[in-house]
N, C-alpha and C positions, 0 to 999 in steps of 0.2 A: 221287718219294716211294717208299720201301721198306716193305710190311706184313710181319712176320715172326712167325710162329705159335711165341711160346714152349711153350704148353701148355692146355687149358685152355680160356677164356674171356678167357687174357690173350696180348696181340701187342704188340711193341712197331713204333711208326709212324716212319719217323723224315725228316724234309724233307730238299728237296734244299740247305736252309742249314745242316742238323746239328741242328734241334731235334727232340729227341724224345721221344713219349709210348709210356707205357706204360697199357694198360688191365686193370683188374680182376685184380691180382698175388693169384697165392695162396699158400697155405699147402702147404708138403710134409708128408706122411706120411696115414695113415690108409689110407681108398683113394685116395689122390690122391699118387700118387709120382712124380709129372715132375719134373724137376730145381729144386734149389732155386734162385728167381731171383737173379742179382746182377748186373744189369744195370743201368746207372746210367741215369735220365732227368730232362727238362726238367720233366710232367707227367703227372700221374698220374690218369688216373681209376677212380672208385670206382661202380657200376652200382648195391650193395646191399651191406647189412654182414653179409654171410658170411666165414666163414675162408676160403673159396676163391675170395674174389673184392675181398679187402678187405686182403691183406698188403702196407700201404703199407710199412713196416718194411723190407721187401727191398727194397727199391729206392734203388739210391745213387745222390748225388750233391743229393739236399735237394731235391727237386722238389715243385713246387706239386701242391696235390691237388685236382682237381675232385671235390664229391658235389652230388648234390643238381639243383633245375630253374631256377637261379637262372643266367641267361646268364653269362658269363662270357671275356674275352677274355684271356689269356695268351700274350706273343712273335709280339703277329699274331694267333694263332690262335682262333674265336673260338669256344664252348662252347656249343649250345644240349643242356639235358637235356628229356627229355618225359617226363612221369610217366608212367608205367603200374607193373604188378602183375606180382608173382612167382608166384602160380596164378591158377585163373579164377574167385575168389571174391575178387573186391575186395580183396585182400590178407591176407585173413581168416587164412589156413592157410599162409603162410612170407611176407607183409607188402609193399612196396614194394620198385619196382626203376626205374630211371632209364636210357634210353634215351639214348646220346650221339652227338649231330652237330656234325658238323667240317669245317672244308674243310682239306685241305696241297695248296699248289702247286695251286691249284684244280683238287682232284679231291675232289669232296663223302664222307665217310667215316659209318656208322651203326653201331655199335656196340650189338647190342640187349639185351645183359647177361642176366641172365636172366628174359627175357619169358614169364610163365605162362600165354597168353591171347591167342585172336582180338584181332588190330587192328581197333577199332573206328573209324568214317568220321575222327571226328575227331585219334585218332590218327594216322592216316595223312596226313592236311592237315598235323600240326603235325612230322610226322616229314618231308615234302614230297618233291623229288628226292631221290634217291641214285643216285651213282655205286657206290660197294663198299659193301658190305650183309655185316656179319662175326652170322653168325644162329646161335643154338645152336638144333639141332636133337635131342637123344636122347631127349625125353620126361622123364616122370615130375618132376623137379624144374623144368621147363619145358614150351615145347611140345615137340610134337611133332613125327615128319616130315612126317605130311598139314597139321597146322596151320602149320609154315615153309613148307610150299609153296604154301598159301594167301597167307602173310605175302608171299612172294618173287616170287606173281604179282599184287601189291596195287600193291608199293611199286615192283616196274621196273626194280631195279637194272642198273647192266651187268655186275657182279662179285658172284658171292656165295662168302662161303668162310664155311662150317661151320664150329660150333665144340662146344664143348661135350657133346660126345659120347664114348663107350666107347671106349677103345683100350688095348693093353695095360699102360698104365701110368695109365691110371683106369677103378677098381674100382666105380665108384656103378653103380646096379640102373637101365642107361642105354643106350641103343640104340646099336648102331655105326652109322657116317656112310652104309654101304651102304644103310639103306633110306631113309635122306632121297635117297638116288642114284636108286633103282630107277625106272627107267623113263627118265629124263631124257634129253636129248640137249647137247651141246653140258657132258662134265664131261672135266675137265683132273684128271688127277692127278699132282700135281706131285712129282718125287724132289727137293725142298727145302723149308727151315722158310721163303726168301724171296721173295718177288716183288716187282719194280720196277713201279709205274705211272707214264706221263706224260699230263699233258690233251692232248686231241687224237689219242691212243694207244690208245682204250678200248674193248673191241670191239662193234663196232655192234649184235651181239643178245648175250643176257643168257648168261656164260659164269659156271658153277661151277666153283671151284679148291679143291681138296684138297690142303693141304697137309701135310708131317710137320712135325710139332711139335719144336721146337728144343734142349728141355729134355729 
């Protein structure tokens, strides 16, 4: 399995059979100028209906689109979402957001879109293992860095790679990836938008990857 950090909050996943998903495609321009996607895929998931996390449009090739906490299996693969909120008032102040689990080539995938809010117990049960854990970390329209590291020492992953954070080609009032870093041991900063995982491959304590965005 191949993760590849277009931009963003969106990566596209792709099997070692050729099927692939794209998560949470956005919109270019505004503050948000990473390249515009034209990546073709199998599926598509959709976390919450923002422009920056909701351009199913760009993406070719007619691909199924998961929204929503309704399980769902496509080519094998099988969709569980878990509700949660896009801040930490029940939705109140920017609404719902939908948390995607997945396995490829069984290596369990979490995709947490934009999570506004502590994982609460029962969250955490219904989000379960994870292997790669893709977390936005820059604040203000999400959590934060203390509250991802909360989230990343809950859930156990073996993989975490950052997303949704300040770089110079997004402009949102949003933290750079360095202070989700500060302190940490075991981060990889990788000179690519990709990395290959295989099961059995994974590394035995919890490693954060930085990657460059592809777009």
């Amino acid at each position: 399995m191949k993760i590849k950090w277009l931009g963003h909050a969106s990566f596209m996943i792709t099997s070692d059979a050729g099927t692939k998903i794209i998560t949470d495609p956005y919109v270019t321009g505004g503050n948000l100028n990473y390249g515009e996607i034209e990546e073709s895929a199998d599926i598509v998931t959709v976390s919450h209906e923002h422009g920056d996390h909701n351009n199913v449009a760009a993406v070719g090739g007619k691909p199924e689109v998961v929204r929503g906490t309704v399980p769902v299996e496509i080519k094998g693969i099988k969709f569980d979402g878990i509700p949660t909120y896009h801040d930490d008032a029940g939705g109140s102040k920017r609404g719902n957001n939908t948390a995607f689990c997945f396995e490829v080539d069984g290596i369990r995938v979490c995709h947490l879109g934009d999570l506004g809010h502590r994982l609460g117990n029962k969250e955490v049960a219904e989000l379960g293992q994870i292997d790669i854990l893709l977390i936005p970390v820059g604040g203000f329209y999400t959590i934060d860095a203390r509250v991802a590291t909360e989230a990343c020492d809950r859930l156990k992953p073996k993989v975490i790679i950052p997303m949704h954070y300040k770089t110079d080609k997004c402009a949102y009032p949003i933290a750079e990836v360095d202070e989700f870093l500060r302190g940490k041991k075991e981060v990889s900063r990788l000179d690519a938008s990709q990395v290959e995982f295989k099961p059995g491959e994974l590394p035995p304590t919890t490693q954060i990857m930085v990657l460059k965005p592809a777009l």
